[in-house]
N, C-alpha and C positions, 0 to 999 in steps of 0.2 A: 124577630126578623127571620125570615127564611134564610133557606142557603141558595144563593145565587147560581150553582153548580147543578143539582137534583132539584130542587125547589119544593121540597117536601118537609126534611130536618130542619129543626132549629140552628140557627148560623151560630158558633160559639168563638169562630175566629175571624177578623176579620183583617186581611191584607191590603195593602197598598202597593201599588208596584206602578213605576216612570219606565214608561217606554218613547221612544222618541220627540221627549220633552211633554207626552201629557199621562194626567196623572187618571189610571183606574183603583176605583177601592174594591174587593172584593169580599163578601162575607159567604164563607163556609163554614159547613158543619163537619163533625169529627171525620168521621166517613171520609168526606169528600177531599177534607185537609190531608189525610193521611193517604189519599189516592197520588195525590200531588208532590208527595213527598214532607210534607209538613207537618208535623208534631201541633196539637190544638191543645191533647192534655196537658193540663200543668202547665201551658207557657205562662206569663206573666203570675203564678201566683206566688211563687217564691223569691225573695230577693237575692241577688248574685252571691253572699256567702251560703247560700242554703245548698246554690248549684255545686260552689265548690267543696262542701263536705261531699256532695251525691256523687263526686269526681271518682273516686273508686270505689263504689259500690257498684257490684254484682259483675266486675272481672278480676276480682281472689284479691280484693283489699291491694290498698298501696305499701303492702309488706313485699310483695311478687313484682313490685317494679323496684329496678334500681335505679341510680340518678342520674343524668343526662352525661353521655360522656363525653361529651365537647365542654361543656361549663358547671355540670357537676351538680345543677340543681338536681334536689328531692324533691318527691311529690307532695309530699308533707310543707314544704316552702313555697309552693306553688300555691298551695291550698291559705297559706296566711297571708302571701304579699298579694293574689290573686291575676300576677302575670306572668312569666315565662320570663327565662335566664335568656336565651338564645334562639335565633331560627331553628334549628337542633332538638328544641325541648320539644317543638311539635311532632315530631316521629318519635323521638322517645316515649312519649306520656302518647302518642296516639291511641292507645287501646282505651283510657280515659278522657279525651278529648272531645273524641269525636261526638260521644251521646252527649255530651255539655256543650259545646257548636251548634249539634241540632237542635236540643233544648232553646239555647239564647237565641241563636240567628236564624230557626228552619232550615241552615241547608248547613254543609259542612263544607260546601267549595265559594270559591270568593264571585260573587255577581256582580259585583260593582264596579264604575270605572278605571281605566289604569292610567297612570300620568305617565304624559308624553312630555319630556321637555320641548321647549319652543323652540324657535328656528332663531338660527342667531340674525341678531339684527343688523341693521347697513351698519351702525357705528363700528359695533364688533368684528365684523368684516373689515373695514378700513382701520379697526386698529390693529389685526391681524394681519393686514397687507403691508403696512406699514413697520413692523416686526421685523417681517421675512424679507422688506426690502433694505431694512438696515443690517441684517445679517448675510444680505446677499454684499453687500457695499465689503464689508467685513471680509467676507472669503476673496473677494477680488482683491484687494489692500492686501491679503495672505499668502495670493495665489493658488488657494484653496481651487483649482476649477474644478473639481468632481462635485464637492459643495457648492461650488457659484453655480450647476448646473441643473443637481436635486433642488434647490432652492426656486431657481428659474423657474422651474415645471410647476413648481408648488404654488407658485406668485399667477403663473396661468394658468393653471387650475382654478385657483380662487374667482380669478378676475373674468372667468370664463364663466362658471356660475352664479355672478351677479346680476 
C-alpha cells in the first residue's frame, strides 16, 4: 500500500484519527510519519516491558536520575510496576518519558478529550434551594440577619438561573 501523504513510499504506518465524529485512516510511510511528528520505527514491535527497560537508555542510564521528590518513586520501580507513584513522577523521569510517550502514543502531549462535568440537574437545584431555604428559616429563628441576608441572595441567585 502506498503512503497517502507523498504517494510514492511504501506506507509502514498506518493512523486513524476522529475528527468531528468521522473517522479518517491514514497510511504513511517513515518519511512522511516522521514529518508529522510520528515515530513509524519500531512502533508496535516491541511489547510494553521491552519499552520500559529502553526507559533509560541513551540519557546516562537511570543511575543519574534520582527518585521522585514528592513520593520518592525510583526509576528502577517504575520500570517493574510500569506506572508512575504520582502526578510529580512525570517531570521527574521526564528526560526518560518523553521518548517512551512518543514511542507508545506518537505524540507526547494529551490529544484527546477533557471531561466537563455536567450541569447540575433541576432535582439538584431544588435540592439546593431547599437547603438554603432551611437555613435561611434558621438564621431568622437566631436573628442571624447578616446570614438571613447572604442566604437571601444565594436563594435568588439560584432561582434566577433556573
Amino acid at each position: 500500500m502506498r503512503c497517502d501523504d507523498c504517494g510514492e513510499n511504501e506506507a509502514i504506518l498506518h493512523v486513524t484519527k476522529i475528527e468531528n465524529n468521522q473517522m479518517h485512516t491514514y497510511h504513511l510511510c517513515e518519511g512522511c510519519a516522521s514529518a508529522k511528528g510520528l515515530e513509524a520505527a519500531g512502533a508496535g514491535e516491541y511489547p510494553l516491558t521491552d519499552f520500559l527497560e529502553q526507559v533509560g537508555r541513551g540519557t546516562g542510564g537511570s543511575a543519574s536520575v534520582g527518585p521522585c521528590p514528592y513520593c520518592g518513586m525510583k526509576l528502577e520501580e517504575f520500570k517493574k510496576l510500569g506506572r508512575l507513584g504520582c502526578p510529580q513522577c512525570y517531570v521527574a523521569f521526564a528526560p526518560h518519558l518523553t521518548p517512551l510517550l512518543r514511542r507508545l502514543h506518537g505524540a507526547v502531549q494529551h490529544l484527546g478529550k477533557v471531561y466537563l462535568p455536567p450541569d447540575p440537574t433541576r432535582a439538584q437545584q431544588q435540592e439546593r434551594l431547599a437547603g438554603l431555604r432551611r437555613k435561611l428559616d434558621r438564621a431568622v429563628q437566631t436573628e442571624d440577619f447578616e446570614r438571613a441576608a447572604e442566604l437571601r441572595d444565594q436563594i435568588r441567585a439560584l432561582e434566577g438561573a433556573s
